[in-house]
N, C-alpha and C positions, 0 to 999 in steps of 0.2 A: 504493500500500500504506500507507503513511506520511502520516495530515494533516497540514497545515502549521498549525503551532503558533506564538503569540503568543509564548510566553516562546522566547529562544536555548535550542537545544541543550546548550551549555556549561555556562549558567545551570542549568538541570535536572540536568545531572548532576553539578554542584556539591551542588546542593541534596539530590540523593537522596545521595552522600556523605556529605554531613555527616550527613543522617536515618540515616543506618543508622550510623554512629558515634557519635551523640549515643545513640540510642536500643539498641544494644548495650549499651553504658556504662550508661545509666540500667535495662536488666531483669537485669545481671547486680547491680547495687546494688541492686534491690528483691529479688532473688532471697535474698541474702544474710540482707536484713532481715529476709526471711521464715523465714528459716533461725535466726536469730540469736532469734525470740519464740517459735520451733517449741521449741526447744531449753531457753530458758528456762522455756518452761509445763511441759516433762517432766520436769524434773530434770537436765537433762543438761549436761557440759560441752560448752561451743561455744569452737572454735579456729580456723585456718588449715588442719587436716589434716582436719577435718572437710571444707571448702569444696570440698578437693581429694580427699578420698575417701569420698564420702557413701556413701548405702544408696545401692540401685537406686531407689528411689522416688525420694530426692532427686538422685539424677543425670536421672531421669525429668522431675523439673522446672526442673531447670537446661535442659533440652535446649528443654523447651517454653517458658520464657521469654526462651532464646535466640534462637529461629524468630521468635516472636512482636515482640521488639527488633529482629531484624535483618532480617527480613523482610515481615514481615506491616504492622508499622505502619507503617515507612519507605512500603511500597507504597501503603497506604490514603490514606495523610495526602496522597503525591505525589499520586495521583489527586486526592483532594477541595481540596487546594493551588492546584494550577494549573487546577483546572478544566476539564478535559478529558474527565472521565465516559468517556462509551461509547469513546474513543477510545486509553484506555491500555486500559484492559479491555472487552475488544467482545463482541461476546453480539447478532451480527446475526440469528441467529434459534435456534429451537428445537434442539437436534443430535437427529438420529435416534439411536435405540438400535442399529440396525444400526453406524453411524460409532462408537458405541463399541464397538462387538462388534469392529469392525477394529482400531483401536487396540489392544484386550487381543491378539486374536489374531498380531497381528505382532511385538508384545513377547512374546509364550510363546514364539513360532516364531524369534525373535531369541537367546533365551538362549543356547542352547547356543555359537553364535558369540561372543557376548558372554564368557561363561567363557573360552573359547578367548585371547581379543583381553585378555583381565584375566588371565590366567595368562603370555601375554606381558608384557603390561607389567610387570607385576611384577618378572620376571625383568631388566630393562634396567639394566644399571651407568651410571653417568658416566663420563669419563676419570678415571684418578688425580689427574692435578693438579686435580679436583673432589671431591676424596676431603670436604671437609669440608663440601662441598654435599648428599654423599650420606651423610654420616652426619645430617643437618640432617633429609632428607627422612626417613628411617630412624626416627629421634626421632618425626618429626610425625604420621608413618603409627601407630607404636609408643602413642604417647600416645591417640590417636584411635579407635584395637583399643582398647585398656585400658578406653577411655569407652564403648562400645558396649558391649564382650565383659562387662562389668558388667549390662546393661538387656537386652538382646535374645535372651537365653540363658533365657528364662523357659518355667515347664512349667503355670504355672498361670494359670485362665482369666481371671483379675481381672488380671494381670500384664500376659496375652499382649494384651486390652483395649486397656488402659492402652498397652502398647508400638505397638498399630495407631494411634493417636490421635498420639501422642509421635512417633513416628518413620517415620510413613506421612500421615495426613491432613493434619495443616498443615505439616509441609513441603512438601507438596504445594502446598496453597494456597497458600502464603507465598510457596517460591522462584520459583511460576510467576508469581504476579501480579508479583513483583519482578524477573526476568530476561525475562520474555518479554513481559509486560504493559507493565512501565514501560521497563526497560534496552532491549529490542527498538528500541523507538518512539524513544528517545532516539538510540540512537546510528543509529536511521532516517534521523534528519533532517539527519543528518553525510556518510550513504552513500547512494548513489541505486540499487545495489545490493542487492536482497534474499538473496540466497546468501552475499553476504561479511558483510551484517549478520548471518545466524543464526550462520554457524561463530564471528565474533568474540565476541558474546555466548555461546557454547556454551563459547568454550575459557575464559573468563573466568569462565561460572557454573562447569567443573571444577576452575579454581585455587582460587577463591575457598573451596573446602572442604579445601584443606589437602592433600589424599591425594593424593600423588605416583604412589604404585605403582597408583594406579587411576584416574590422569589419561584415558587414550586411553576407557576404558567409558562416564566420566561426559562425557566432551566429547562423544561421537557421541550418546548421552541428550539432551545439552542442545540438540546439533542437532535430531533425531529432533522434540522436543517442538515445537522452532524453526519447524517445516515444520507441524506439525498446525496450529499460530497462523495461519500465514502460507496456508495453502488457505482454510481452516475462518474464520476469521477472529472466533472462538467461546473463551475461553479455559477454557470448561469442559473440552476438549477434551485442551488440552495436562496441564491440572490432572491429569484422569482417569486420564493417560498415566502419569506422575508418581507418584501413589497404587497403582497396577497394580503401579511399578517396586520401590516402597518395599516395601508390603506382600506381595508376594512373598515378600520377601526375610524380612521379618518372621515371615512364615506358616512357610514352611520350618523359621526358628529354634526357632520354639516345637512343628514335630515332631520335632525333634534331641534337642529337650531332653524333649520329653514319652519317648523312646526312650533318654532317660543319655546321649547324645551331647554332648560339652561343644564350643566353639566352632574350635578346630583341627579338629575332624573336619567340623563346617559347610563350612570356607573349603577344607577337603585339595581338589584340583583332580585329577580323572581324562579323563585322555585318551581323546574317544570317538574311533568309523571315520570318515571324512573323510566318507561321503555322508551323516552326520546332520548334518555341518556344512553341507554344501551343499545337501539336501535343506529343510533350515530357514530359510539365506536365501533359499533361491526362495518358499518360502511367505511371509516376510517381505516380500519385495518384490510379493508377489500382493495380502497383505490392503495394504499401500501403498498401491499404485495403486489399489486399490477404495474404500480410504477419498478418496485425491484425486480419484477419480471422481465419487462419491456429493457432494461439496464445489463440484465443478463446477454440477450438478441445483441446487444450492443458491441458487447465483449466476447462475440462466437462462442454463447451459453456458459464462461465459465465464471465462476465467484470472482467476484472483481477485489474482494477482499484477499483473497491468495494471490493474487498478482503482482 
């Protein structure tokens, strides 16, 4: 699954460390800058509460040169860096339109579980003597609504755009080339294990976003996407998955809002009959297998995993 690679493992994920640190730092600084001649060329006063409570537009672009610093270019640079090309990001052949017809369709037929598994977590306390762990996550979750429930609450069609792009497309790109693309491969060459590298990578792309109470949704996500990589061996695939998850979500938002629905009624969670829950993962687990089928045909029928 995993080539074997000139530079150490360790060396790599040193190096993608630092890139997405360094480069975090440097687009929330340009963001700023940009913020800071926006303001000047209108008249306007430019502060600190600005930075921290912009319009939607400028939270719109904070988010996008956040993606862009922390994932997109950390990813690009590793790639074209170490020189590995096809090999963080693979694209061994064309993907059928049918393999993405499976993809959407398992993730539509996943939802309603999904809600279910996110209404759980949510609900989950720590012990008391974690009380100040859990007011911590509480905070991070709190700040994180705030930053969203500002941008994705949009009823108009230049907004709702703007929010597919921002909050759907390149995080798509970004996070996959950067967790599945680069981090996969990295910590590949650590694990001779393909199962324990997706879930480590998967629980790692769900901390790394902060949101406690929607740990468990985004970790089986980061798996889910882990396994399209790892059949398909095509990272358009997992990207797709990715955009499907986002924009979803996105789409929804701006019929709530185009409806006066403000974002509490988005997230309110209703209890469906237990056979939509079951009825949904057996469909999820059908389009699955059909897309690891169709992945096999690809690879002249053999496990793409022993490859």
């Amino acid at each position: 699954m995993f080539p074997e690679q000139t530079t150490s493992p360790f060396q790599s994920l040193l190096r993608l460390i630092l890139m997405i640190i360094g480069f975090t730092f440097v687009s929330q600084v340009f963001y700023i800058i940009l913020l800071f001649f926006y303001y000047k060329m209108t008249g306007q006063v430019f502060s600190i509460g600005v930075i921290m409570n912009g319009t939607a537009n400028e939270m719109r672009l904070l988010l996008l040169m956040s993606s862009l610093g922390s994932f997109v270019i950390p990813a690009y640079l590793m790639n074209m860096y170490e020189g590995y090309g096809i090999k963080y990001f693979q694209y061994s052949y064309r993907p059928k339109m049918t393999q993405f017809a499976y993809v959407f369709f398992a993730m539509l037929a996943f939802m309603p579980l999904m809600s279910l598994i996110g209404h759980w977590n949510e609900s989950l306390k720590l012990p008391e003597n974690m009380r100040s762990v859990q007011l911590w996550m509480e905070q991070s979750e709190k700040d994180s609504g705030d930053l969203v429930r500002g941008i994705i609450m949009e009823s108009s069609i230049v907004g709702f755009l703007f929010n597919i792009i921002v909050l759907a497309l390149i995080p798509a790109i970004g996070e996959e080339l950067l967790f599945r693309g680069v981090l996969q491969n990295i910590v590949g060459r650590w694990l001779g294990n393909p199962h324990l590298i997706i879930w480590i990578v998967a629980i790692i792309f769900s901390a790394i976003h902060l949101q406690f109470f929607g740990f468990i949704p985004r970790m089986l996500l980061g798996a889910f996407f882990g396994y399209l990589y790892l059949w398909s061996k095509n990272i358009l695939l997992p990207i797709f998955g990715h955009f499907v998850n986002n924009a979803g979500a996105t789409v929804m938002s701006f019929y709530y809002a185009r409806q006066g629905k403000n974002y509490d009624e988005l997230n309110a969670f209703e209890l469906q009959s237990w056979w939509i829950y079951l009825v949904g993962f057996i469909f999820t687990l059908i389009f699955v297998f059909l897309f690891y089928r169709s992945t096999q045909k690809e690879n002249n029928g053999e496990r793409l995993e022993k490859n």
